[in-house]
C-alpha positions in Angstrom: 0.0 0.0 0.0 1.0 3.5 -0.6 0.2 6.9 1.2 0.3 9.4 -1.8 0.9 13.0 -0.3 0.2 15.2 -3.3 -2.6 14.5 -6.0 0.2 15.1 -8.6 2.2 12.2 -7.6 -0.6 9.9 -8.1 0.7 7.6 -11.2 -0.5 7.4 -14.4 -1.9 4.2 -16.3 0.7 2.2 -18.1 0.6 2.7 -21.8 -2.1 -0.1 -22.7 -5.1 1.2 -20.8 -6.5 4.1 -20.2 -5.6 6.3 -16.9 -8.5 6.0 -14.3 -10.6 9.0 -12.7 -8.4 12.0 -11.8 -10.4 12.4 -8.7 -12.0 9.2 -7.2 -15.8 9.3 -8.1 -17.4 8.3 -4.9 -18.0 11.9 -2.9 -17.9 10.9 1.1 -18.9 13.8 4.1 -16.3 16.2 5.1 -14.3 16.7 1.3 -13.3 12.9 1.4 -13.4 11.5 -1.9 -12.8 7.0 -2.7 -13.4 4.8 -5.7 -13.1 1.4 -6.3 -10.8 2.3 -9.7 -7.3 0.7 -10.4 -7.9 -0.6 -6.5 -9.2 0.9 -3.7 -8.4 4.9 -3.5 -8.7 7.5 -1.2 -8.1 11.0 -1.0 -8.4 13.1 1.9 -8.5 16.6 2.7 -6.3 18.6 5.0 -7.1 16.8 8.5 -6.0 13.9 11.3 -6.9 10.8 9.4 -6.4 7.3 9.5 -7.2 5.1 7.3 -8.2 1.7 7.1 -8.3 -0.9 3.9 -9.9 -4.3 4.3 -10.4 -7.5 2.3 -14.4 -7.8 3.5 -14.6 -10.8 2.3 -11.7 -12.2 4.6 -12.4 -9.5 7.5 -8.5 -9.2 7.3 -7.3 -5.3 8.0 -5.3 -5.2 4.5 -3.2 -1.6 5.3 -3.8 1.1 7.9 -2.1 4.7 8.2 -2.4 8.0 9.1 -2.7 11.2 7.5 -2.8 14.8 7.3 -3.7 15.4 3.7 -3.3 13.3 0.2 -4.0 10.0 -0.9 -4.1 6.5 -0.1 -4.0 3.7 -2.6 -3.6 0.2 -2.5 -1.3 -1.9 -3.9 -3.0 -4.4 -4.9 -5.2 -3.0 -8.2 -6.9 -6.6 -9.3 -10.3 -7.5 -8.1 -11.0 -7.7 -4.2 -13.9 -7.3 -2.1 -12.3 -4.0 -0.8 -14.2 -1.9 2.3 -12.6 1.3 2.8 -13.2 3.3 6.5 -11.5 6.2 8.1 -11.3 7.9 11.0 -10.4 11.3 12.5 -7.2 10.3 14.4 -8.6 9.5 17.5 -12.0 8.7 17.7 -13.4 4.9 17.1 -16.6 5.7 14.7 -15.4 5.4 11.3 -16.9 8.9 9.2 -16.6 6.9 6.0 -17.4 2.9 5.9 -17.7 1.9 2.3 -18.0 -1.9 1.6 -17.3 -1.7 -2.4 -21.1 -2.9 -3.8 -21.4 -3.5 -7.6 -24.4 -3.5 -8.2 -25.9 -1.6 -10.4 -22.8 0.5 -10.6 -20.9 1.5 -13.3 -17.7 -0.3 -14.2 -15.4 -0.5 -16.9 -13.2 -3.3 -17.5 -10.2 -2.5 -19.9 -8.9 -4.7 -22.2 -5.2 -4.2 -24.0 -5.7 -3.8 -27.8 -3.4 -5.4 -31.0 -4.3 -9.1 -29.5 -7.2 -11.4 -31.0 -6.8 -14.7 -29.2 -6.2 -13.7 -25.9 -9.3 -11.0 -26.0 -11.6 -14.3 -27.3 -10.3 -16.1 -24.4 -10.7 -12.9 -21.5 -13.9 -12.0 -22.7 -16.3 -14.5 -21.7 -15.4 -13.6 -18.3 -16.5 -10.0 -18.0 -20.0 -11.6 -19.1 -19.2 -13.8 -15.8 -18.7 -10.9 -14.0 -21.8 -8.7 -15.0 -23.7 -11.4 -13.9 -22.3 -12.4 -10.7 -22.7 -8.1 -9.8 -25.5 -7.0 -11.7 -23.2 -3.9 -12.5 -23.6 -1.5 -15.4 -20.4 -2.7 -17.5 -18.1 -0.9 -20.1 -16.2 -2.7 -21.9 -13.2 -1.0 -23.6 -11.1 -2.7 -26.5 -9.8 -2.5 -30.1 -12.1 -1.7 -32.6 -11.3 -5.1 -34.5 -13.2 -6.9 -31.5 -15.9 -5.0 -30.8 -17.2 -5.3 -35.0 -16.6 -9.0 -34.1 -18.8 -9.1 -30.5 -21.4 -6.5 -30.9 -24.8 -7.4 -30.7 -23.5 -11.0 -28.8 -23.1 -9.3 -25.6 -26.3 -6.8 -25.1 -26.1 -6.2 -21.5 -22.4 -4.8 -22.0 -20.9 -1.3 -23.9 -18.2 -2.0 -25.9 -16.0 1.2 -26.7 -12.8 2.0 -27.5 -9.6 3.9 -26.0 -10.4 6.7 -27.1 -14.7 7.0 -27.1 -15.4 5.6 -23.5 -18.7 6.4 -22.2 -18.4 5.7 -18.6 -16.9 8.9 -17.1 -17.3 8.5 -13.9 -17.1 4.5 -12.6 -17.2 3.4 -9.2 -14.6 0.4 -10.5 -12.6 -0.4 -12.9 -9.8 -3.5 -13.9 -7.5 -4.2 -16.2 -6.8 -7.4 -17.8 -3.4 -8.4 -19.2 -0.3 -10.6 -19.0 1.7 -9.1 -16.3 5.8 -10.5 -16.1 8.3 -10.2 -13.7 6.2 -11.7 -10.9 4.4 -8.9 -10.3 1.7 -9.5 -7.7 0.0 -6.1 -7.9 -2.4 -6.9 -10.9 -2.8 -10.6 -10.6 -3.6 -12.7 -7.9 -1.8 -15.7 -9.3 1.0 -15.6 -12.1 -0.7 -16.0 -15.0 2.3 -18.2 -16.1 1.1 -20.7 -12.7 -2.5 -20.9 -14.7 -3.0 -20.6 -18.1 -3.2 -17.1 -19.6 -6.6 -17.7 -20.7 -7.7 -17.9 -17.4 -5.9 -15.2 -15.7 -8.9 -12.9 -16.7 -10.8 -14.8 -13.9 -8.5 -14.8 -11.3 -8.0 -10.9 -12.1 -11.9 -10.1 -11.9 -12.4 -12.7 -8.9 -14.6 -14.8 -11.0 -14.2 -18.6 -11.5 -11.3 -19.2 -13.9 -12.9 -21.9 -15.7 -12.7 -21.1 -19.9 -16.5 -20.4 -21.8 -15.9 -20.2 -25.6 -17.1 -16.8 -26.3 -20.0 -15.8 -28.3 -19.8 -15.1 -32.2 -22.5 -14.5 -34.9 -22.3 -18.2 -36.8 -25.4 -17.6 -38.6 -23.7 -17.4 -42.4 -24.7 -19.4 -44.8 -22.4 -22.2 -46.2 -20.8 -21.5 -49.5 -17.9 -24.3 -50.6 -20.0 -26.9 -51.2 -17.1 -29.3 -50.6 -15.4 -30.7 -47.1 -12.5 -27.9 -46.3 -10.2 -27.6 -43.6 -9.1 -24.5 -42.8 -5.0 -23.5 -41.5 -2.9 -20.9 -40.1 1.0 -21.4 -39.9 2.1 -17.3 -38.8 2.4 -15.9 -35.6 3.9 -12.9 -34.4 7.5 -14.5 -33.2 9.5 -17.9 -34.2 8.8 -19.2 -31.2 5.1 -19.7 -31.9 5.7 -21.6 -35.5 5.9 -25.2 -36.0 9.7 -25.5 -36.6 9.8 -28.6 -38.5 10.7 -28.0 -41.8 8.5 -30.8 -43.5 5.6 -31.2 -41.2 2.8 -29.0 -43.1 3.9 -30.4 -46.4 3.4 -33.7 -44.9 0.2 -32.4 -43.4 -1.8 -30.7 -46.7 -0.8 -33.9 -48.8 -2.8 -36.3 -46.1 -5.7 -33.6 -46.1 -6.0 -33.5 -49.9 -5.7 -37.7 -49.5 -8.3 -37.6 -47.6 -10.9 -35.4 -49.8 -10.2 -31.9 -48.2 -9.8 -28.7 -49.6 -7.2 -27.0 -47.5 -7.8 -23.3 -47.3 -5.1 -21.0 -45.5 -6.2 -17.9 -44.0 -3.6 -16.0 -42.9 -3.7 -12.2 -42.8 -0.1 -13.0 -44.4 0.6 -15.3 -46.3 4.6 -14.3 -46.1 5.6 -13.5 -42.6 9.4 -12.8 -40.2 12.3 -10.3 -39.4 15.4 -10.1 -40.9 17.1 -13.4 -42.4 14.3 -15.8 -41.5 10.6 -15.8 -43.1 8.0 -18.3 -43.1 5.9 -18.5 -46.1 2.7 -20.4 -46.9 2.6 -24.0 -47.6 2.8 -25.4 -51.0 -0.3 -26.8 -51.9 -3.0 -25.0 -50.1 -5.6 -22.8 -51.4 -4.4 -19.1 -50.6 -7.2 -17.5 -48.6 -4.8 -15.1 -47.0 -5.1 -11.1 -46.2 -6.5 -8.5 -44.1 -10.0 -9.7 -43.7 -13.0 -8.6 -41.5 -13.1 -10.8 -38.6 -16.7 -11.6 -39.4 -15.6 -13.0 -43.0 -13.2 -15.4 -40.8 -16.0 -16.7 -38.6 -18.4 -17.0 -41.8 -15.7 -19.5 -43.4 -14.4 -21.0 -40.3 -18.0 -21.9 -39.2 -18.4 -24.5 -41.7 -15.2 -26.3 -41.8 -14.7 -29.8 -41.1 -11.7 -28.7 -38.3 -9.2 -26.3 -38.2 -5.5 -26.4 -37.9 -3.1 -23.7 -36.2 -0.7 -22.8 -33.4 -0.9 -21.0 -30.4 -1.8 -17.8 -31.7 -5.1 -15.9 -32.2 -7.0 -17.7 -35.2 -7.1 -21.2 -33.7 -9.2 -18.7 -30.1 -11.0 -17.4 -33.9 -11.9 -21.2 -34.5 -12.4 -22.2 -31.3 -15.2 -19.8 -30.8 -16.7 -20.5 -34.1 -17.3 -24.1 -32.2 -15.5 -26.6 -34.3 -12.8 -29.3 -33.4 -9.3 -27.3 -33.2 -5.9 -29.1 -33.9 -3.6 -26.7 -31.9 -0.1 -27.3 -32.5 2.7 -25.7 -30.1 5.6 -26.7 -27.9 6.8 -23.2 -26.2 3.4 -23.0 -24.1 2.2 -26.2 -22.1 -1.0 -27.4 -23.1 -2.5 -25.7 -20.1 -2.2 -22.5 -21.4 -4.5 -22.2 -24.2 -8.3 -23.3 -23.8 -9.0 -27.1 -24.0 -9.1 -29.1 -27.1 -8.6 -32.9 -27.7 -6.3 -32.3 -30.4 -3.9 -30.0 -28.3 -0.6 -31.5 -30.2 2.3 -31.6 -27.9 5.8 -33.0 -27.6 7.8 -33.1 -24.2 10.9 -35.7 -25.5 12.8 -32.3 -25.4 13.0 -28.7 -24.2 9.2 -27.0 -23.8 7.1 -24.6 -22.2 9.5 -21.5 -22.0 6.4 -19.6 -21.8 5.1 -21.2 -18.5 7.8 -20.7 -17.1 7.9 -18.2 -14.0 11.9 -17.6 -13.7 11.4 -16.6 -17.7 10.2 -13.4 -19.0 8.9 -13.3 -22.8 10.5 -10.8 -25.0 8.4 -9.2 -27.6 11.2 -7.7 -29.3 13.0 -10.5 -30.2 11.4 -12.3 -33.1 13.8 -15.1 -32.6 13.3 -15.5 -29.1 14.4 -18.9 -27.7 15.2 -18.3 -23.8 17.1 -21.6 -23.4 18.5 -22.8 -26.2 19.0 -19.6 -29.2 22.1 -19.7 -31.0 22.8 -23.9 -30.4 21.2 -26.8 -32.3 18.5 -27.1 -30.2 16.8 -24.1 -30.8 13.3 -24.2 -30.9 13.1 -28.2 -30.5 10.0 -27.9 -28.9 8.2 -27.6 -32.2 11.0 -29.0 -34.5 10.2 -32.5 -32.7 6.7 -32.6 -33.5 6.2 -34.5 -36.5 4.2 -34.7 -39.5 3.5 -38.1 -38.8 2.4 -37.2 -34.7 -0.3 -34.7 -36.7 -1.1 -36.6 -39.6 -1.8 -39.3 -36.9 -4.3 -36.9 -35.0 -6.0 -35.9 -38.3 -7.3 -39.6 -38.9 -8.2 -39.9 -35.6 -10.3 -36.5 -36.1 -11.8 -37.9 -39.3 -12.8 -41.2 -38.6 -14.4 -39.4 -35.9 -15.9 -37.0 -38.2 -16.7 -39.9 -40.6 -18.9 -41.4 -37.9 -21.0 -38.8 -36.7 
């Protein structure tokens, strides 16, 4: 906890949300002002206060202090069942007692934008929380997700950075993937969990996934079976590193009476000396497409095939069978599927792990092993016969129903 002694020194938001409220929105008696934004907040007027911050739902005194003037924050800024009470120094009769109540309050819940699969994955747990509080929600985002939920979620506002509506909430939360152990956002390290589920543990909701809700209602229009792929991701690390396996891959589909569509924004993708291109064979449905046109294609194909990156959270939520292929996160991390593909003969899961911190500058990121043979083995030792094996098993399963 921190005792703040001059408005100004109150710190700003980090880049990727929005800054909270310069004045907490919840006017108290005597010029004492609190919110429930960015954690519990307080700011007093000149006086002999102290100040107390409890977890209510615990009964455990969180942080007490006193003060003559300034502000009072806590430190922890993800959700908890916060009452805030102070007292003139002296006297035993709290003059504000304020056990943080939702409902039918407005809240806003931010949301980092430039990410698709981990905003599938977060959202269905705002939805979770609107329900559990019965608050009025706000949910700000990238305008590439809202033209992809709106109209799915009616009891919530979806805005963006720069057009929110709620100007004066009683709460508000951020959800993200925060590194270096940090304990101030999350209750858990999101590393410990899954990243998918962090959202839950952040808004005190249960962490179990919900595939989120899309419009599926387009009409069919390849007539044939297709199976839809996507090989890019945003870093090396991500890609399946074996040099033959999606050749191997498209021949079986093709053998087996599939079209194989890729739908890539890109169909040519890396930094530097190293690019990955799209596989021979397949049908080129790359480039920068609505979101909705990817839902109205993925909807009706037999099963779709992808890494851990956002189209196969696209497919997911378009509710057919996923083949996820990666070796740098642990199968926990993503959402559930039967065809999570996974090899743990060598190194894996630099991700997951909590001593590591992922760098999004380095394209060729490989925390263990870059620069030796063994670079990016996770992925380089699933084979096309391990997927190719998992595809007949998907279509004889297909085949039956």
């Amino acid at each position: 906890m921190n005792v703040i002694t001059s408005p100004s020194e109150h710190g700003t938001a980090e880049a990727p949300f929005a800054a909270p409220p310069e004045i907490p929105t919840q006017k108290a008696p005597h010029g004492i002002y609190y919110d429930f934004n960015d954690g519990a907040r307080v700011r007093l007027p000149a006086g002999n206060w102290r100040v107390n911050l409890i977890d209510d739902a615990s009964g455990n005194l969180l942080f007490t202090c006193q003060s003559s003037e300034g502000w009072v924050l806590s430190n922890k800024k993800y959700y908890v069942d916060f009452r805030i009470q102070v007292f003139r120094e002296g006297e035993t009769t709290p003059l504000v007692d304020a056990a943080m109540d939702l409902r039918g309050k407005p809240v806003v819940i931010h949301f980092p934008v430039g990410t698709l699969g981990d905003l599938l994955g977060w959202f269905p747990y705002a939805e979770r929380f609107r329900q559990r509080h019965q608050c009025e929600l706000e949910c700000v985002m990238g305008t590439e997700i809202i033209d992809l939920l709106e109209g799915q979620y009616p009891n919530i506002q979806l805005s963006t950075r720069e057009k929110v509506k709620t100007k004066a909430p009683y709460a508000s939360y951020r959800i993200g993937l925060f590194f270096g152990g940090d304990d101030t956002r999350q209750p858990v390290d999101f590393r410990q969990v899954g990243f998918i589920r962090i959202a839950g543990y952040i808004l005190g909701v249960s962490p179990q996934e919900t595939v989120p809700l899309l419009k599926l209602d387009a009409p069919r229009v390849i007539e044939e079976p297709y199976v839809c792929i996507a090989v890019q991701s945003s870093c090396q690390a991500k890609y399946w590193n074996n040099g033959y396996g999606w050749s191997q891959v498209v021949a079986e589909l093709k053998r087996l009476g599939y079209r194989v569509l890729c739908i890539d924004k890109e169909a040519h993708h890396g930094m530097g000396f190293v690019w990955n291109h799209i596989p021979h064979g397949v049908e080129d449905f790359t480039g920068a497409q609505p979101l909705q046109q990817r839902v109205d294609l993925l909807r009706h194909a037999a099963f779709f095939i992808g890494l851990s990156s956002g189209l196969s959270w696209l497919a997911w939520g378009c509710r057919i069978p996923v083949m996820l292929i990666s070796g740098f996160t642990n199968p926990q991390s993503e959402f559930y599927t039967p065809w999570r593909i996974f090899n743990s003969h060598g190194c894996h899961g630099c991700w997951d792990d909590v001593r590591i911190d992922f760098d999004h500058r380095d394209f060729l990121w490989c925390p263990r092993h870059k620069g030796t043979d063994r670079q990016y083995e996770c992925t380089r030792l699933i084979t096309g016969q391990q997927v190719i094996k998992a595809i007949r098993e998907l279509h004889d399963e297909i085949q039956r129903v």
